[in-house]
NUFI-224647 format. One line per 2 residues: for each residue x, y, z of C-alpha. Coordinates in Angstrom, 1 decimal, always signed. Layout:
N
X:Y:Z  ...
//
This chain:
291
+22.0:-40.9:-24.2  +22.7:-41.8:-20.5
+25.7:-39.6:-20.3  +22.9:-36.6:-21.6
+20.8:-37.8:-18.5  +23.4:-37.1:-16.4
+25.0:-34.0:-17.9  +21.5:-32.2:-17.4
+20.2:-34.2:-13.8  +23.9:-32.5:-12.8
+23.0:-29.4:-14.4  +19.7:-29.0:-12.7
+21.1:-29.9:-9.6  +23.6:-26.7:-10.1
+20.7:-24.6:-11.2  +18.5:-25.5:-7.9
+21.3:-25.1:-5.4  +22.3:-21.7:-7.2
+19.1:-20.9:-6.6  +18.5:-21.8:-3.3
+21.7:-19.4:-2.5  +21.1:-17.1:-4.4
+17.5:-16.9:-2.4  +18.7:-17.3:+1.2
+21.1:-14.3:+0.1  +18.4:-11.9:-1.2
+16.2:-12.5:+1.5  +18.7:-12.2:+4.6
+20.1:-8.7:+2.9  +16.5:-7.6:+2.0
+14.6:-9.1:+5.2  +17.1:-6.8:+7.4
+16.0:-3.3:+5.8  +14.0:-1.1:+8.4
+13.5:+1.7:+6.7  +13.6:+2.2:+2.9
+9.4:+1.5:+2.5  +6.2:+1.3:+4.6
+6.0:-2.4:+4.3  +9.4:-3.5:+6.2
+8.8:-0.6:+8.3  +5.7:-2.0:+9.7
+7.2:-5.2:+9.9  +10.1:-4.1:+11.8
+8.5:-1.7:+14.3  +6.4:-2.6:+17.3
+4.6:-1.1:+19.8  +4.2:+2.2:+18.2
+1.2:+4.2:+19.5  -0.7:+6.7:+16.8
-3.9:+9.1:+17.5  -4.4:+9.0:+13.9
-3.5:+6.9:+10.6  -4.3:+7.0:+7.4
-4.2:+4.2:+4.9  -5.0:+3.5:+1.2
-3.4:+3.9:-2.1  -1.8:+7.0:-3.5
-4.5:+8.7:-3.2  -3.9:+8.7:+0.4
-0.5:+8.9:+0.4  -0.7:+12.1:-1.7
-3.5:+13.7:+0.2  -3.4:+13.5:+3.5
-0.7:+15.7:+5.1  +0.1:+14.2:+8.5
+1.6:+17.4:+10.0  -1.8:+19.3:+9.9
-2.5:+16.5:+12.4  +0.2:+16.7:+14.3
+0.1:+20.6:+14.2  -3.2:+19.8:+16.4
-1.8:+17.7:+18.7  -2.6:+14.2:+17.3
+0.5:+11.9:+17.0  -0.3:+10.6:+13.1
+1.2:+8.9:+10.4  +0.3:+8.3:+6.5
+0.9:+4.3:+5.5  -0.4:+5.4:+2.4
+1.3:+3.2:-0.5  +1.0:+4.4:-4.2
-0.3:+1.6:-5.8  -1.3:-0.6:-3.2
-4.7:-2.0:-3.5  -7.3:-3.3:-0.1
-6.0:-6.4:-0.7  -2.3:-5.1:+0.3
-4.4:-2.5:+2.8  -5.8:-5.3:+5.0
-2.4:-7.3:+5.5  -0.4:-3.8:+6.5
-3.0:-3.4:+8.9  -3.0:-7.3:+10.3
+0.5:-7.0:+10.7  +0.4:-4.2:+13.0
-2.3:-5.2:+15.4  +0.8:-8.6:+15.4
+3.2:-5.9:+16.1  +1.1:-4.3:+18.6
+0.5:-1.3:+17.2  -2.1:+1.1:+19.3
-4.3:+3.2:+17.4  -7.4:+5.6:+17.7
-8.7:+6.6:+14.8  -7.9:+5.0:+11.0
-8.6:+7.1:+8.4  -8.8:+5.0:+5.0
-8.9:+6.2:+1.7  -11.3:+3.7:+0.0
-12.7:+4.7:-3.9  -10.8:+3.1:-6.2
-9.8:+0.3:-5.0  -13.2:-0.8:-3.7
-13.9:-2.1:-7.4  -11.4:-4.9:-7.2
-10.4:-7.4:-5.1  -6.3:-7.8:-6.9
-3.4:-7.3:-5.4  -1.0:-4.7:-6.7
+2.3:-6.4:-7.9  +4.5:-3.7:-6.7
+3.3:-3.7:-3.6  +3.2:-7.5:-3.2
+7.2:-7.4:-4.4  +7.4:-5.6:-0.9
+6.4:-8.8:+1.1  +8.3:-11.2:-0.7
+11.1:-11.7:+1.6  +9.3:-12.5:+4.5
+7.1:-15.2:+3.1  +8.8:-17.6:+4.3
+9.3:-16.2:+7.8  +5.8:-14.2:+8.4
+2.8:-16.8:+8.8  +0.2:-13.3:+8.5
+2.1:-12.4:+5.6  +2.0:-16.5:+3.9
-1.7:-16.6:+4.8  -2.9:-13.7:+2.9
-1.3:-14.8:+0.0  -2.2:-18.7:+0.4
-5.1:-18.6:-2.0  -3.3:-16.6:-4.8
-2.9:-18.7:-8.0  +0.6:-18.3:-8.1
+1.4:-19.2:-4.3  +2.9:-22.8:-4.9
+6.1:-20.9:-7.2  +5.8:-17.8:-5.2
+6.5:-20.1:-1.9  +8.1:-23.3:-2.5
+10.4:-22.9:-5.9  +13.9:-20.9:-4.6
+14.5:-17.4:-5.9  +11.2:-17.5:-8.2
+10.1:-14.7:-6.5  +12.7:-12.3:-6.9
+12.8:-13.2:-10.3  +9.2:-12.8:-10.4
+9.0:-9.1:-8.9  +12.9:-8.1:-9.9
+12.2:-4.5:-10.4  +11.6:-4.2:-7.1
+13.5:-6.8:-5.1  +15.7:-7.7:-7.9
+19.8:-6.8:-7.8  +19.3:-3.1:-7.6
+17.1:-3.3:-4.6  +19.6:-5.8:-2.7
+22.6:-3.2:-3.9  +21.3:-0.5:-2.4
+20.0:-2.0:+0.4  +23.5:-3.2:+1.2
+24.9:+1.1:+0.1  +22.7:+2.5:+2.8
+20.8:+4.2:+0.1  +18.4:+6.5:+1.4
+14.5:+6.9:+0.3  +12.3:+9.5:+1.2
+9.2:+7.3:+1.7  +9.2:+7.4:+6.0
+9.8:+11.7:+5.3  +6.5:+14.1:+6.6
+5.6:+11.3:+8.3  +4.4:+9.2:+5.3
+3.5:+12.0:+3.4  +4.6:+12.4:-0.1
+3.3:+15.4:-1.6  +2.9:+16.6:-5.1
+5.1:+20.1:-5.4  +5.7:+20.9:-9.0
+4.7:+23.6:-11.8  +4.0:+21.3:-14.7
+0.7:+19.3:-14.6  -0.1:+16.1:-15.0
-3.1:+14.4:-17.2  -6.4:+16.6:-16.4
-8.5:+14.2:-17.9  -9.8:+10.8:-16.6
-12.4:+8.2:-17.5  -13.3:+5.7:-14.7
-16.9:+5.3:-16.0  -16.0:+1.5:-16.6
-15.5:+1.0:-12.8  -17.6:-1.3:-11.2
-18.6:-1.2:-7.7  -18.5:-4.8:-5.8
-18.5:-5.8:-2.2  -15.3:-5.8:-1.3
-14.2:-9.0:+0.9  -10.5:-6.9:+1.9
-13.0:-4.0:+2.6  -15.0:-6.0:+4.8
-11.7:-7.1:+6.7  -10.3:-3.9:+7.9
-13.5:-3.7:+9.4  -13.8:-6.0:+11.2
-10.1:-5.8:+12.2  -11.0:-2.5:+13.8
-14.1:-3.4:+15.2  -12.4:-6.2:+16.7
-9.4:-4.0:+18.3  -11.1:-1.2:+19.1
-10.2:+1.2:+16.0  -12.3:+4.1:+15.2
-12.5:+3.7:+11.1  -13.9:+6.6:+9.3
-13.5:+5.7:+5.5  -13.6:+8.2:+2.5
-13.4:+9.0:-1.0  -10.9:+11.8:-1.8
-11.3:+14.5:-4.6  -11.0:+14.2:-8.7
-10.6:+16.9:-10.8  -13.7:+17.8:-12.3
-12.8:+16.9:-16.0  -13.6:+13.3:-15.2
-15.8:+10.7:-16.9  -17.9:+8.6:-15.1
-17.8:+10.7:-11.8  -21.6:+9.3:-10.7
-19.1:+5.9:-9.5  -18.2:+7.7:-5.9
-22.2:+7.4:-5.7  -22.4:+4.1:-6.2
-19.7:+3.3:-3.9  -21.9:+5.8:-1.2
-24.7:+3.3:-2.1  -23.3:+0.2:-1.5
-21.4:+1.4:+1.3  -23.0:+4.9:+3.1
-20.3:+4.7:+5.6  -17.8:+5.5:+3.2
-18.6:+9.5:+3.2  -17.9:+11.2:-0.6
-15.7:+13.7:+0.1  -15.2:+13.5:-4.0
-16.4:+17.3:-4.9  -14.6:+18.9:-1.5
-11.5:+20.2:-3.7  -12.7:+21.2:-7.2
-10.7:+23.9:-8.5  -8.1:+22.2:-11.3
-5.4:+25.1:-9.1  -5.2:+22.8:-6.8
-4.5:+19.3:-8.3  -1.0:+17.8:-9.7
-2.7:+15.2:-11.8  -6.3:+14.8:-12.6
-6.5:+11.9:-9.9  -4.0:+13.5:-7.2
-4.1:+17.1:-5.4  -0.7:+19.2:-5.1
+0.2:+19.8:-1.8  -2.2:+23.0:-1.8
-4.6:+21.0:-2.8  -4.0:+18.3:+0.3
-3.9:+20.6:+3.3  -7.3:+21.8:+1.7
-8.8:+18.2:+2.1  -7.0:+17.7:+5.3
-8.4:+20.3:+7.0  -11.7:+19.4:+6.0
-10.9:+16.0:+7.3  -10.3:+18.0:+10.1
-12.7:+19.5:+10.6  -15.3:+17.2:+9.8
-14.2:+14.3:+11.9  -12.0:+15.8:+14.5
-13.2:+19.1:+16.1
//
Protein backbone atom coordinates (compact mmCIF):
# COMPACT_ATOMS: atom_id res chain seq x y z
CA UNK A 1 0.00 0.00 0.00
CA UNK A 2 2.67 2.65 0.85
CA UNK A 3 4.85 1.78 -2.11
CA UNK A 4 1.14 2.55 -4.22
CA UNK A 5 1.31 6.00 -2.44
CA UNK A 6 4.34 6.71 -3.68
CA UNK A 7 4.25 5.22 -7.22
CA UNK A 8 1.19 7.70 -7.92
CA UNK A 9 2.47 11.00 -5.47
CA UNK A 10 5.59 10.32 -8.08
CA UNK A 11 3.37 10.00 -10.85
CA UNK A 12 1.44 13.08 -10.25
CA UNK A 13 4.45 14.91 -9.66
CA UNK A 14 5.54 13.84 -13.46
CA UNK A 15 2.02 14.71 -14.72
CA UNK A 16 2.11 18.40 -13.03
CA UNK A 17 5.66 19.32 -14.13
CA UNK A 18 4.82 17.88 -17.76
CA UNK A 19 2.33 20.04 -17.65
CA UNK A 20 3.71 23.01 -16.41
CA UNK A 21 6.24 22.57 -19.58
CA UNK A 22 4.25 21.64 -21.69
CA UNK A 23 2.29 25.18 -20.78
CA UNK A 24 5.24 27.60 -20.59
CA UNK A 25 5.96 26.03 -24.20
CA UNK A 26 2.56 26.65 -25.86
CA UNK A 27 2.24 29.88 -24.53
CA UNK A 28 5.84 31.45 -25.41
CA UNK A 29 5.35 29.94 -29.16
CA UNK A 30 1.71 31.09 -29.29
CA UNK A 31 2.09 34.52 -27.16
CA UNK A 32 4.71 35.55 -30.00
CA UNK A 33 2.24 35.32 -33.14
CA UNK A 34 1.47 38.88 -34.51
CA UNK A 35 -0.45 38.26 -37.15
CA UNK A 36 -2.39 35.04 -37.82
CA UNK A 37 -5.97 36.63 -36.00
CA UNK A 38 -7.49 39.94 -34.77
CA UNK A 39 -7.00 39.15 -31.15
CA UNK A 40 -2.96 38.91 -31.01
CA UNK A 41 -2.98 41.49 -33.57
CA UNK A 42 -4.55 43.90 -31.22
CA UNK A 43 -2.48 42.74 -28.59
CA UNK A 44 0.66 43.22 -30.38
CA UNK A 45 0.09 46.54 -32.15
CA UNK A 46 0.11 50.00 -30.55
CA UNK A 47 -0.50 53.27 -31.43
CA UNK A 48 -2.30 52.72 -34.48
CA UNK A 49 -4.54 55.58 -35.50
CA UNK A 50 -8.15 54.66 -37.53
CA UNK A 51 -10.91 57.28 -38.91
CA UNK A 52 -13.11 54.42 -38.84
CA UNK A 53 -13.62 50.75 -37.21
CA UNK A 54 -15.98 48.42 -37.23
CA UNK A 55 -16.56 45.70 -34.63
CA UNK A 56 -18.97 42.83 -33.89
CA UNK A 57 -19.46 39.31 -34.84
CA UNK A 58 -19.53 37.87 -38.30
CA UNK A 59 -22.04 39.78 -39.14
CA UNK A 60 -19.58 42.58 -39.19
CA UNK A 61 -16.84 40.91 -40.34
CA UNK A 62 -18.85 39.85 -43.47
CA UNK A 63 -20.53 43.13 -44.07
CA UNK A 64 -18.68 45.79 -43.82
CA UNK A 65 -16.12 46.30 -46.61
CA UNK A 66 -13.37 48.57 -45.30
CA UNK A 67 -12.11 49.68 -48.72
CA UNK A 68 -15.37 51.54 -49.57
CA UNK A 69 -14.03 53.60 -46.59
CA UNK A 70 -10.85 53.85 -47.46
CA UNK A 71 -11.78 54.57 -51.14
CA UNK A 72 -13.30 57.96 -49.39
CA UNK A 73 -10.44 58.78 -47.68
CA UNK A 74 -11.05 57.41 -44.16
CA UNK A 75 -8.18 55.18 -42.78
CA UNK A 76 -10.52 51.98 -41.48
CA UNK A 77 -10.31 48.69 -40.45
CA UNK A 78 -12.92 45.62 -39.78
CA UNK A 79 -12.05 43.84 -36.09
CA UNK A 80 -15.02 41.95 -36.96
CA UNK A 81 -14.58 38.31 -35.48
CA UNK A 82 -17.00 35.50 -36.64
CA UNK A 83 -18.32 34.26 -33.69
CA UNK A 84 -17.34 36.53 -31.20
CA UNK A 85 -20.02 37.67 -28.92
CA UNK A 86 -20.07 41.58 -26.82
CA UNK A 87 -18.63 39.87 -24.19
CA UNK A 88 -15.32 39.26 -26.39
CA UNK A 89 -16.38 42.81 -28.21
CA UNK A 90 -15.77 44.88 -25.02
CA UNK A 91 -12.27 43.31 -24.03
CA UNK A 92 -10.86 43.84 -27.90
CA UNK A 93 -11.87 47.28 -27.53
CA UNK A 94 -10.27 47.75 -23.71
CA UNK A 95 -7.24 46.44 -24.97
CA UNK A 96 -6.74 48.89 -27.58
CA UNK A 97 -7.54 52.11 -25.72
CA UNK A 98 -4.22 50.00 -23.37
CA UNK A 99 -2.47 49.90 -26.51
CA UNK A 100 -3.28 53.36 -27.36
CA UNK A 101 -5.14 53.02 -30.18
CA UNK A 102 -6.74 56.49 -31.65
CA UNK A 103 -10.01 56.30 -33.14
CA UNK A 104 -12.94 58.57 -34.51
CA UNK A 105 -15.70 56.84 -35.26
CA UNK A 106 -16.66 52.96 -34.07
CA UNK A 107 -19.10 51.42 -36.04
CA UNK A 108 -20.55 48.20 -34.03
CA UNK A 109 -22.56 45.65 -35.33
CA UNK A 110 -24.91 44.94 -32.33
CA UNK A 111 -28.26 42.44 -33.09
CA UNK A 112 -27.57 39.27 -32.16
CA UNK A 113 -25.45 39.29 -29.70
CA UNK A 114 -27.34 41.90 -27.66
CA UNK A 115 -29.60 38.80 -26.38
CA UNK A 116 -26.72 37.26 -24.37
CA UNK A 117 -24.25 38.14 -22.18
CA UNK A 118 -21.81 34.51 -23.05
CA UNK A 119 -18.73 34.44 -24.20
CA UNK A 120 -18.01 32.65 -27.45
CA UNK A 121 -15.48 29.74 -26.85
CA UNK A 122 -13.65 30.17 -29.96
CA UNK A 123 -13.00 33.44 -29.52
CA UNK A 124 -12.11 33.11 -25.83
CA UNK A 125 -9.42 30.19 -27.13
CA UNK A 126 -7.83 33.38 -28.70
CA UNK A 127 -6.86 35.03 -25.36
CA UNK A 128 -5.76 32.09 -23.61
CA UNK A 129 -2.16 32.61 -23.83
CA UNK A 130 -1.96 35.88 -22.44
CA UNK A 131 -3.91 35.23 -19.28
CA UNK A 132 -1.33 35.04 -17.42
CA UNK A 133 0.57 37.97 -18.76
CA UNK A 134 -2.40 40.54 -19.64
CA UNK A 135 -4.14 41.87 -16.33
CA UNK A 136 -7.24 43.54 -18.89
CA UNK A 137 -7.33 40.31 -20.44
CA UNK A 138 -7.42 38.11 -16.57
CA UNK A 139 -9.95 40.69 -15.35
CA UNK A 140 -12.57 40.21 -17.91
CA UNK A 141 -12.48 36.72 -17.39
CA UNK A 142 -12.23 36.77 -13.40
CA UNK A 143 -15.85 36.17 -12.80
CA UNK A 144 -16.22 33.31 -15.37
CA UNK A 145 -17.13 30.00 -13.56
CA UNK A 146 -14.34 28.27 -14.96
CA UNK A 147 -11.56 30.98 -14.19
CA UNK A 148 -9.80 29.02 -11.11
CA UNK A 149 -8.77 25.91 -13.97
CA UNK A 150 -8.62 28.28 -16.74
CA UNK A 151 -5.92 30.34 -14.67
CA UNK A 152 -4.17 28.49 -12.00
CA UNK A 153 -4.08 24.52 -13.19
CA UNK A 154 -0.99 24.30 -16.03
CA UNK A 155 -1.92 23.55 -19.59
CA UNK A 156 -5.79 23.10 -18.70
CA UNK A 157 -6.43 25.66 -21.06
CA UNK A 158 -5.02 24.44 -24.03
CA UNK A 159 -6.52 21.39 -23.39
CA UNK A 160 -9.62 23.10 -22.71
CA UNK A 161 -9.83 25.11 -26.17
CA UNK A 162 -7.43 22.56 -28.30
CA UNK A 163 -9.04 23.12 -31.51
CA UNK A 164 -7.78 26.30 -31.49
CA UNK A 165 -4.71 26.62 -29.48
CA UNK A 166 -4.11 23.04 -29.34
CA UNK A 167 -0.88 21.24 -31.41
CA UNK A 168 -1.98 22.31 -34.81
CA UNK A 169 -2.19 25.91 -33.81
CA UNK A 170 1.37 25.87 -32.02
CA UNK A 171 2.69 23.81 -35.43
CA UNK A 172 1.75 26.25 -37.61
CA UNK A 173 2.50 29.05 -35.68
CA UNK A 174 6.03 27.85 -35.50
CA UNK A 175 5.68 26.98 -40.04
CA UNK A 176 4.97 30.61 -40.70
CA UNK A 177 1.61 29.50 -41.86
CA UNK A 178 -0.16 32.17 -43.31
CA UNK A 179 -4.13 33.19 -42.69
CA UNK A 180 -6.03 35.48 -44.52
CA UNK A 181 -7.82 37.00 -41.48
CA UNK A 182 -5.68 40.78 -41.43
CA UNK A 183 -6.43 40.61 -45.73
CA UNK A 184 -9.03 43.84 -47.05
CA UNK A 185 -8.32 45.19 -44.05
CA UNK A 186 -10.34 42.80 -41.84
CA UNK A 187 -12.69 42.17 -44.38
CA UNK A 188 -13.70 38.71 -45.19
CA UNK A 189 -16.18 38.54 -47.80
CA UNK A 190 -18.61 36.01 -48.90
CA UNK A 191 -17.66 35.29 -52.90
CA UNK A 192 -19.24 32.09 -53.96
CA UNK A 193 -22.16 30.63 -56.37
CA UNK A 194 -23.64 28.10 -54.11
CA UNK A 195 -25.96 29.47 -51.30
CA UNK A 196 -26.13 28.87 -48.00
CA UNK A 197 -29.28 28.14 -45.61
CA UNK A 198 -32.11 30.83 -46.76
CA UNK A 199 -34.11 30.17 -43.99
CA UNK A 200 -33.76 31.31 -40.23
CA UNK A 201 -35.82 31.30 -37.05
CA UNK A 202 -34.54 33.69 -34.26
CA UNK A 203 -38.10 34.24 -32.94
CA UNK A 204 -36.85 32.60 -29.63
CA UNK A 205 -34.30 35.52 -29.08
CA UNK A 206 -34.75 37.50 -26.20
CA UNK A 207 -33.79 41.00 -25.91
CA UNK A 208 -31.95 41.96 -22.39
CA UNK A 209 -29.87 44.88 -21.27
CA UNK A 210 -26.76 44.04 -22.21
CA UNK A 211 -24.05 44.79 -19.28
CA UNK A 212 -20.87 44.25 -22.31
CA UNK A 213 -23.28 46.58 -24.40
CA UNK A 214 -23.32 49.10 -21.81
CA UNK A 215 -19.35 48.93 -21.62
CA UNK A 216 -18.26 49.78 -25.01
CA UNK A 217 -20.18 52.73 -24.26
CA UNK A 218 -19.02 53.98 -21.85
CA UNK A 219 -15.48 53.05 -23.07
CA UNK A 220 -16.17 55.48 -25.88
CA UNK A 221 -17.75 58.03 -24.07
CA UNK A 222 -15.00 58.00 -21.86
CA UNK A 223 -12.20 58.24 -24.77
CA UNK A 224 -13.73 60.30 -26.92
CA UNK A 225 -15.19 57.59 -29.58
CA UNK A 226 -17.97 58.49 -31.77
CA UNK A 227 -20.14 55.02 -31.58
CA UNK A 228 -22.85 54.62 -34.06
CA UNK A 229 -24.31 51.06 -33.44
CA UNK A 230 -26.47 48.98 -35.91
CA UNK A 231 -28.32 46.04 -36.82
CA UNK A 232 -27.23 44.67 -40.33
CA UNK A 233 -29.60 42.96 -42.94
CA UNK A 234 -31.38 39.24 -42.85
CA UNK A 235 -32.80 37.77 -45.61
CA UNK A 236 -36.38 38.08 -45.73
CA UNK A 237 -37.26 34.32 -45.23
CA UNK A 238 -36.73 34.74 -41.57
CA UNK A 239 -38.84 33.88 -38.51
CA UNK A 240 -39.27 36.07 -35.84
CA UNK A 241 -37.88 39.26 -37.68
CA UNK A 242 -40.14 41.80 -35.21
CA UNK A 243 -36.73 40.97 -32.70
CA UNK A 244 -34.46 43.94 -34.47
CA UNK A 245 -37.68 46.01 -33.05
CA UNK A 246 -37.35 45.12 -29.87
CA UNK A 247 -33.75 45.55 -29.80
CA UNK A 248 -34.70 49.43 -31.37
CA UNK A 249 -36.96 49.59 -28.31
CA UNK A 250 -34.82 48.86 -25.67
CA UNK A 251 -32.08 50.48 -27.23
CA UNK A 252 -33.16 53.47 -30.06
CA UNK A 253 -29.66 54.24 -30.48
CA UNK A 254 -29.01 51.16 -32.14
CA UNK A 255 -30.52 52.21 -35.68
CA UNK A 256 -32.34 48.93 -37.66
CA UNK A 257 -30.72 48.93 -40.69
CA UNK A 258 -32.35 45.17 -40.84
CA UNK A 259 -34.63 45.62 -44.18
CA UNK A 260 -31.71 48.01 -46.05
CA UNK A 261 -30.54 44.84 -48.29
CA UNK A 262 -33.64 42.57 -49.01
CA UNK A 263 -33.27 41.01 -52.25
CA UNK A 264 -32.18 37.05 -51.47
CA UNK A 265 -29.37 38.13 -54.94
CA UNK A 266 -27.53 39.60 -52.66
CA UNK A 267 -27.03 37.33 -49.60
CA UNK A 268 -24.51 34.16 -49.14
CA UNK A 269 -26.43 32.69 -46.26
CA UNK A 270 -29.69 33.73 -44.92
CA UNK A 271 -27.81 35.62 -41.99
CA UNK A 272 -24.75 36.96 -44.13
CA UNK A 273 -24.69 39.23 -47.46
CA UNK A 274 -22.16 38.22 -50.40
CA UNK A 275 -19.83 40.67 -51.14
CA UNK A 276 -22.55 42.38 -53.53
CA UNK A 277 -24.60 42.42 -50.97
CA UNK A 278 -21.90 44.25 -48.39
CA UNK A 279 -20.80 47.15 -50.52
CA UNK A 280 -24.65 47.70 -50.76
CA UNK A 281 -24.94 48.11 -46.87
CA UNK A 282 -21.67 49.90 -46.71
CA UNK A 283 -22.52 52.49 -48.81
CA UNK A 284 -25.53 53.06 -47.02
CA UNK A 285 -23.50 53.21 -43.98
CA UNK A 286 -22.02 55.65 -45.90
CA UNK A 287 -24.00 57.53 -46.61
CA UNK A 288 -26.08 57.64 -43.78
CA UNK A 289 -23.50 58.42 -41.18
CA UNK A 290 -20.61 59.82 -43.11
CA UNK A 291 -21.55 62.35 -45.86
Amino acid sequence: MKRFFKLTILFLGILFLASLLLDVIYTSILSNSEVRNKVENIIHTKNKKYDVIFMGTSRANNHFVTKVFEDKGYKAFNYGISGAHLFETSLLLKLMIANKYEIKNLVLEADLSICNEKRDEGTTARFMPYIHGNEIIKNHYKNEPDFYQIYYLPFYRYIKFDTKIGFREVYDVTSKKPTNTLHNKGYYPLISDEKGNMKNDISSLKVIRNKYYEEIKQICKDNNIKLTVVMTPMCKNTKGLNYFDKVHQLYPEIYNFENVVTDDKYFASCGHLNNEGAILYTNHIIKTFFN
